[in-house]
C-alpha positions as CSV (number, residue, x, y, z in Angstrom):
1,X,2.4,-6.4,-19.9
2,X,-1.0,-6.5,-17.8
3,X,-2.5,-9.3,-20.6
4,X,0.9,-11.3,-22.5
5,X,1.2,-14.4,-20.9
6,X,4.4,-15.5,-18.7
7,X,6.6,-16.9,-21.2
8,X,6.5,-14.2,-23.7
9,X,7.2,-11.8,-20.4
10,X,9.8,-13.9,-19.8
11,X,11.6,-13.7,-22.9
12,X,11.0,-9.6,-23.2
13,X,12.3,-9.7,-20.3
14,X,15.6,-11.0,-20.9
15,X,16.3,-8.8,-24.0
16,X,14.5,-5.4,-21.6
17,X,17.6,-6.1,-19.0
18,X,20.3,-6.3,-21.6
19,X,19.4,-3.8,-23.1
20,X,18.2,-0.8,-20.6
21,X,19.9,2.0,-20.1
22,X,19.6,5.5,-18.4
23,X,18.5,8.4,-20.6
24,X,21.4,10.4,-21.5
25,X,22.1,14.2,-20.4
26,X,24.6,16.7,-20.2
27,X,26.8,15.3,-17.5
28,X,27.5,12.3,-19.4
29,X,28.0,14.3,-22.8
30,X,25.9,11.8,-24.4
31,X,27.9,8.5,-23.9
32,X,26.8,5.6,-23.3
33,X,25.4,5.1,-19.3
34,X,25.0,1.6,-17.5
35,X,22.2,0.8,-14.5
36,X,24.0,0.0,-11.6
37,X,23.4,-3.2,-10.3
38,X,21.1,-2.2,-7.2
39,X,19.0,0.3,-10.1
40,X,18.3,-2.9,-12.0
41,X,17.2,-5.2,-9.0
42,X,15.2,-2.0,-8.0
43,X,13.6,-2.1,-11.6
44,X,12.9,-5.5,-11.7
45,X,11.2,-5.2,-8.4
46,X,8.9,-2.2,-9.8
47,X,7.9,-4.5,-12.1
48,X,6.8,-6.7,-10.2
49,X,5.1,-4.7,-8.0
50,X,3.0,-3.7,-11.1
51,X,1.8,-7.4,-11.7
52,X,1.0,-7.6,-8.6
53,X,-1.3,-4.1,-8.2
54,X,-3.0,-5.1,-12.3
55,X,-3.7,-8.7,-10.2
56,X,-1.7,-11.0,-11.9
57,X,-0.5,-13.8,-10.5
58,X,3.2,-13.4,-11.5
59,X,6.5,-13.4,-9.8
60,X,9.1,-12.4,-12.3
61,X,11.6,-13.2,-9.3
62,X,10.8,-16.6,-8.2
63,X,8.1,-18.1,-11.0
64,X,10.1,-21.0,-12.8
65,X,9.2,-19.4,-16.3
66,X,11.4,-16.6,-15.2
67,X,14.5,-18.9,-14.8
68,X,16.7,-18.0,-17.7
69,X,15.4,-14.0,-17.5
70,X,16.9,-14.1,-14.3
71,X,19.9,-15.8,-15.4
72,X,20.9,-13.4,-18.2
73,X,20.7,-10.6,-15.5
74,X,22.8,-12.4,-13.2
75,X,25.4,-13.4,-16.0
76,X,24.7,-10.0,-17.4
77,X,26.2,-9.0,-13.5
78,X,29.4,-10.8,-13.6
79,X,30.4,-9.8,-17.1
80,X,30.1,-6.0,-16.1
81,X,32.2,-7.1,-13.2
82,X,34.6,-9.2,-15.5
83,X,35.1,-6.0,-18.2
84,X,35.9,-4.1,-15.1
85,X,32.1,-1.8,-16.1
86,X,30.4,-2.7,-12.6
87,X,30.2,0.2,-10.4
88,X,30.3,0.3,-6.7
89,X,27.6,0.8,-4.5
90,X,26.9,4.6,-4.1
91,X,25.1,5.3,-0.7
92,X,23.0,8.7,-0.2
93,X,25.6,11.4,1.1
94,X,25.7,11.7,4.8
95,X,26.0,15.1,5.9
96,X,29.6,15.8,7.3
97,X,29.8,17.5,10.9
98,X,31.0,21.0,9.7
99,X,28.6,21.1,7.5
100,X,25.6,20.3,10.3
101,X,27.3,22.9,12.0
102,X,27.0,25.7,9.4
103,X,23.2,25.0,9.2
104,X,22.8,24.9,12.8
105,X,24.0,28.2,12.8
106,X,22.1,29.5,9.8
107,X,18.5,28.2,11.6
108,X,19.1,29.7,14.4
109,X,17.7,33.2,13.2
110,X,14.3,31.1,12.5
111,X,12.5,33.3,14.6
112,X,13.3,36.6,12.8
113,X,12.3,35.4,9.3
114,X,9.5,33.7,8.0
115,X,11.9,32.1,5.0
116,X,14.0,30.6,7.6
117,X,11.4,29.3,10.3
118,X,9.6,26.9,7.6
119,X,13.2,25.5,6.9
120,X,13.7,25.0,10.6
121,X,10.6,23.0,11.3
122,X,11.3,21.5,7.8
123,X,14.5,20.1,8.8
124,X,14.1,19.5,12.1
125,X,11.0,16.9,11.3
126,X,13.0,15.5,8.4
127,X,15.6,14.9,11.2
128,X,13.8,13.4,14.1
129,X,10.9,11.4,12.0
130,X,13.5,10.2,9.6
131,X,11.3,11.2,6.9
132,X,12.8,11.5,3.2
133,X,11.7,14.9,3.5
134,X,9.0,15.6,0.2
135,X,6.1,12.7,0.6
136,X,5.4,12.9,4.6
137,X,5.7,16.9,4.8
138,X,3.6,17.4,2.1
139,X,0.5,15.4,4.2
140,X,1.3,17.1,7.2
141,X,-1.9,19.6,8.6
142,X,-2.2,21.5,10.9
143,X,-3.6,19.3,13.7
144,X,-1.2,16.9,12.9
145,X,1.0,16.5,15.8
146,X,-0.1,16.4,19.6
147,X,1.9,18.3,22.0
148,X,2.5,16.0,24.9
149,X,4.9,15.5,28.3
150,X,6.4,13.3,30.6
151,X,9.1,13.2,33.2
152,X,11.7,14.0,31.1
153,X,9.9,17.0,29.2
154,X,7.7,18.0,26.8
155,X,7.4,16.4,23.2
156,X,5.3,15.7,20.2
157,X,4.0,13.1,18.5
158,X,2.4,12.6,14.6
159,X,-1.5,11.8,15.8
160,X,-2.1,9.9,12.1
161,X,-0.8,7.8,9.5
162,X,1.1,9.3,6.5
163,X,1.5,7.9,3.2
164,X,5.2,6.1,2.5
165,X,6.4,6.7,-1.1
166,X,6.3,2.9,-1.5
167,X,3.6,1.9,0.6
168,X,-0.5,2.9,-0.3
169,X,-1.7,2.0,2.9
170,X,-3.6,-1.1,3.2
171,X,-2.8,-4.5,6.0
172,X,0.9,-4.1,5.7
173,X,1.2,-0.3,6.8
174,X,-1.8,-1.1,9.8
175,X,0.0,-4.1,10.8
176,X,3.0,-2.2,11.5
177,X,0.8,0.7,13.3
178,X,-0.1,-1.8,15.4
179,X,3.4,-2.6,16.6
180,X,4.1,0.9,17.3
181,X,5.6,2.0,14.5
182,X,4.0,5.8,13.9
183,X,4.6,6.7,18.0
184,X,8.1,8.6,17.5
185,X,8.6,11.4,19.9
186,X,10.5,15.2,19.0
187,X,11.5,16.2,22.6
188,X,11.8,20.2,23.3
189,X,15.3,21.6,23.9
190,X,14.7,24.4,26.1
191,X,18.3,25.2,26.3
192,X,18.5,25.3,22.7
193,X,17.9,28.3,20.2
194,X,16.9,25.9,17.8
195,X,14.0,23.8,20.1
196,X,12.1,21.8,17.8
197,X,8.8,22.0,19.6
198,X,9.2,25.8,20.2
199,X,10.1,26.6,16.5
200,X,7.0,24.2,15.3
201,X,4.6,26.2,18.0
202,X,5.6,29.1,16.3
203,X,5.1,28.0,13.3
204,X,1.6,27.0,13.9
205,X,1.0,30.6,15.7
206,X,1.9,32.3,12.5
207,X,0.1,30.6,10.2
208,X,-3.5,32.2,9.3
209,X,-6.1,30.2,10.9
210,X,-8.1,29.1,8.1
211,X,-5.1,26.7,7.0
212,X,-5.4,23.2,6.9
213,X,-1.5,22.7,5.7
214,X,0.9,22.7,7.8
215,X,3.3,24.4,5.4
216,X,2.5,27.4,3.7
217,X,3.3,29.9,1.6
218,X,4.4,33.3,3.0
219,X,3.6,36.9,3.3
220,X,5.9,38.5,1.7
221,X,5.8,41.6,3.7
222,X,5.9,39.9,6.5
223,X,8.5,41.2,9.5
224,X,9.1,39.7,13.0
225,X,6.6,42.1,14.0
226,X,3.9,40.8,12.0
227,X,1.1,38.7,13.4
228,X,0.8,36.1,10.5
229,X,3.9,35.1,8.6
230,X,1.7,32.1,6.2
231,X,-1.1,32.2,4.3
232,X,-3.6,29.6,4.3
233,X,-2.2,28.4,0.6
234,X,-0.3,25.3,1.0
235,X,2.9,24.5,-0.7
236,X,3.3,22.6,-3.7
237,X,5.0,18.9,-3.2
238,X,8.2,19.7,-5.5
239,X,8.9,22.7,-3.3
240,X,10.0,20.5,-0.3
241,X,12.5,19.1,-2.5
242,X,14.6,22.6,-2.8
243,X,14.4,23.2,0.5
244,X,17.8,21.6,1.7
245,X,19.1,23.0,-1.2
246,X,17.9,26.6,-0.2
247,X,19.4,25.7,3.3
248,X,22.7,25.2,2.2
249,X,23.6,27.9,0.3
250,X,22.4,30.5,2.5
251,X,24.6,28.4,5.0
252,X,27.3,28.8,2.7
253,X,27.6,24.9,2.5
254,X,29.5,24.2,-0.6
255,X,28.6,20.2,-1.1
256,X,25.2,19.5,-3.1
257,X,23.2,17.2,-0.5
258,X,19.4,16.1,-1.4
259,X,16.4,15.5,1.2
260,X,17.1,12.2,0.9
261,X,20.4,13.0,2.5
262,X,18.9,14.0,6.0
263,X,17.2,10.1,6.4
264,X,20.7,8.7,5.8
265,X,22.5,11.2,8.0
266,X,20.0,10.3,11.1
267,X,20.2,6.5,10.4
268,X,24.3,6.7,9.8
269,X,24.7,8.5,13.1
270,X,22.1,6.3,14.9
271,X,24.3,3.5,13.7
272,X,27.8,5.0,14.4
273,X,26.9,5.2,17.8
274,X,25.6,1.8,18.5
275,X,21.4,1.8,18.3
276,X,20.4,-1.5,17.8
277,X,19.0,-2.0,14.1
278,X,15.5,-2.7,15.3
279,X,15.7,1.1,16.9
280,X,17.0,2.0,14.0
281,X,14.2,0.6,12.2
282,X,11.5,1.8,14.6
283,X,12.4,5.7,13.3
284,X,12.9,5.0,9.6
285,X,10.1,2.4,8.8
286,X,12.4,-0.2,7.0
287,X,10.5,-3.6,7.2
288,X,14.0,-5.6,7.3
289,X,17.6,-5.0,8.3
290,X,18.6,-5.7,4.6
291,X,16.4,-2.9,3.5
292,X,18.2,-0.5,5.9
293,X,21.7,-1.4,4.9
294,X,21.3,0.1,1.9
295,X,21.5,3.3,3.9
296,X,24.3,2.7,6.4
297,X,27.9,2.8,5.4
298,X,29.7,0.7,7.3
299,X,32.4,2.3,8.6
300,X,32.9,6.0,9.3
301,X,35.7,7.7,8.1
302,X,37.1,8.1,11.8
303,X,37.2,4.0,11.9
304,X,38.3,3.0,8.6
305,X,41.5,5.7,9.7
306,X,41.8,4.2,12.7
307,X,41.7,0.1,11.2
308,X,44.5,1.5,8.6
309,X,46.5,3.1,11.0
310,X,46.3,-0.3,13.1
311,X,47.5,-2.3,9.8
312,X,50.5,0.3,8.9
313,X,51.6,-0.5,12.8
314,X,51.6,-3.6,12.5
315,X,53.2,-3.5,9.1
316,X,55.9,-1.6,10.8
317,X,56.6,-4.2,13.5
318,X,55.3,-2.4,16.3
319,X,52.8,-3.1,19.2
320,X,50.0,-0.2,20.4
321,X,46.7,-0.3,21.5
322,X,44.2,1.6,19.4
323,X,40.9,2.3,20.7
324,X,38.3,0.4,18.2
325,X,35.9,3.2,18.9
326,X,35.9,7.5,17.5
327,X,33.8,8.5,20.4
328,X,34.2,8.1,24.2
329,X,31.4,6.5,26.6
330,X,30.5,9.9,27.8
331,X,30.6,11.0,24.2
332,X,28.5,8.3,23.0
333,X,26.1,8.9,26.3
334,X,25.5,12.6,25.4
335,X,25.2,12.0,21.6
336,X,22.1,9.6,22.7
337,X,20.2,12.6,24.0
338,X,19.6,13.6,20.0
339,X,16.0,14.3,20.0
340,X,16.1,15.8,23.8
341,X,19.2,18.5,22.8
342,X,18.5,19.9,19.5
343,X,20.4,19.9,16.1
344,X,22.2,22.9,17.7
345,X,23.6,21.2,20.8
346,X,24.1,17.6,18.5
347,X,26.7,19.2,15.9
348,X,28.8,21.1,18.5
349,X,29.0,17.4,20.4
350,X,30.0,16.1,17.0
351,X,32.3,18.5,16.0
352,X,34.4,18.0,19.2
353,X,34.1,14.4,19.2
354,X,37.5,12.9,19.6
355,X,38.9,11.5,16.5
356,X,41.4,8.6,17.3
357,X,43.0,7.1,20.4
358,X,47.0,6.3,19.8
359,X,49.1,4.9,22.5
360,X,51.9,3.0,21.8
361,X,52.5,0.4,25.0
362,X,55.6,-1.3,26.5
363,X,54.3,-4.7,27.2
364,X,56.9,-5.3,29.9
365,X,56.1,-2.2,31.7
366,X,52.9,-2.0,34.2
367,X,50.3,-3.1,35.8
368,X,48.4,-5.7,33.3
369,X,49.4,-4.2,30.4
370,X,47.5,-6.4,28.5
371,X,43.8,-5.5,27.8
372,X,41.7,-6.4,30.6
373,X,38.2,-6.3,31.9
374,X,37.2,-6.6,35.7
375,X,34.1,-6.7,37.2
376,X,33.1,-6.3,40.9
377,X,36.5,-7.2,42.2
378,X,38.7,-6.4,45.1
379,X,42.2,-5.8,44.9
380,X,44.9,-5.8,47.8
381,X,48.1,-4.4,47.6
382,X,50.9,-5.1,50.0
């Protein structure tokens, strides 16, 4: 690939897309597996993000000699569509309420156990850096966040760069460190058992001195008595990826989420309750709203229940006002205080979140019965 020359690419490449497919495994008792669409795209765009790294000055995506490659994988689209083989859009998992619950509750014995004060810090970083949870932990040192405050209270702050899994560094990644991008805040909740900054102080204090990583293995004789819970040997990259897994069964959380799980739960949430995409974007590090719809579902369950039970009213002939919204102002207000609360304080808010608002209305009957909106008025009644 790094020396044929475009044309020859191109024609490879329009047999490579028809016939790719994923490797077979147990789940799928050996049949026969199709990419879904967004996998291909996603493959095609590796690929040219490898002519691009070897210095060649290709663009399997827009280069003319690429035409008809492209247009085999786009006809290749609508005949999957057409045999009824085209699968839907599959979005990470976000974690449901009751389940953010149960491992709030598990985390909040972090600081009696060594086991469960790494996953703490673990998740809670995941959480408020919107990290996919293996690549940025896995830079982390010891020195790498500054503990800082303000007028609202204390936080911290990442004081260097990390390496995104798709970006190496370079102009693009200092560019955006130059708009801000890397200054996101992890308030303390003092009021919570499960304070981010506390349990990551702690963490620090019971590491042995002579580490450089932030995460490390543990004693395994350690007690909550012990001085030193970690060793100065740093954990291996893979391991971060069990550690949700670890989390939820000891939380006795039955579905199978992934790391990548936790960065769709904070952008679904930040979403749900109205954040502009751009603040969104700010805590994930997506370059482009496209880019971060591929995380955001976009309804919640609450809503899509709520439009359905709107259309089987109306279906019925009736008239009622239903609320457009799952959570109240006040609701919404306190849900805002995410990284100032705690996980803790966030899934009990969550949990009692009011669901839907049903009232069925006598149009005749009233005073403006009619939805209405006023704004610095003054009303006499005689």
């Amino acid at each position: 690939m790094i020396s044929v020359d475009a044309n020859t690419l191109a024609e490879r490449l329009s047999h490579f897309y028809i016939a790719v497919r994923p490797k077979t495994n147990a789940e799928n008792n050996g049949k026969d597996q199709l990419y879904h669409k967004s996998s291909l795209i996603n493959i095609r765009c590796a690929i040219n993000r490898f002519l691009t790294d070897n210095k060649r000055e290709i663009d399997i995506i827009r280069d003319k000699e690429f035409k008809i490659a492209n247009g085999v994988l786009d006809g290749l689209f609508k005949e999957r569509t057409r045999l009824g083989l085209s699968q839907p859009v599959t979005h990470k998992k976000v974690i449901e309420p009751h389940d953010l619950s149960k491992i709030s509750t598990y985390l909040e014995k972090a600081t009696t156990s060594p086991v469960i004060l790494r996953q703490a810090v673990w998740y809670l970083i995941s959480i408020h850096f919107v990290t996919r949870g293996m690549e940025f932990h896995h830079q982390l040192k010891m020195d790498s966040f500054e503990f800082n405050e303000d007028e609202t209270g204390e936080f911290v702050t990442l004081n260097h760069e990390t390496q995104p899994k798709t970006h190496q560094g370079g102009i693009a990644l200092a560019a955006r460190a130059v708009e801000g991008h890397t200054e996101k805040r992890m308030y303390a909740s003092p009021q919570s058992t499960c304070c981010p900054v506390k349990l990551l102080k702690l963490l620090i204090e019971k590491t042995e001195k002579s580490a450089t990583s932030l995460f490390n293995q543990y004693y395994k004789e350690a007690t909550p008595e012990t001085d030193k819970w970690y060793a100065a040997k740093p954990l291996s990259k893979r391991t971060f990826s069990k550690f949700l897994n670890e989390i939820c069964k000891a939380a006795s959380v039955e579905t199978n989420y992934t790391p990548h799980c936790l960065r769709a739960t904070a952008i679904t949430y930040l979403s749900d309750l109205g954040y502009e995409s751009r603040h969104i974007m700010f805590m994930s590090n997506h370059k482009s709203e496209s880019s971060l719809k591929s995380y955001n579902r976009s309804m919640s369950s609450n809503q899509k229940k709520t439009m359905s039970s709107t259309l089987s009213t109306m279906a019925a002939g009736r008239k009622h006002v239903e609320s457009t919204s799952t959570m109240s102002t006040m609701d919404v207000s306190a849900l805002r205080t995410v990284s100032e609360t705690g996980v803790s304080t966030v899934t009990n808010l969550i949990s009692s979140t009011t669901s839907v608002h049903k009232n069925e209305v006598n149009p005749s009957v009233g005073f403006c019965p009619t939805r209405s909106i006023f704004k610095d008025c003054t009303f006499h009644f005689n």
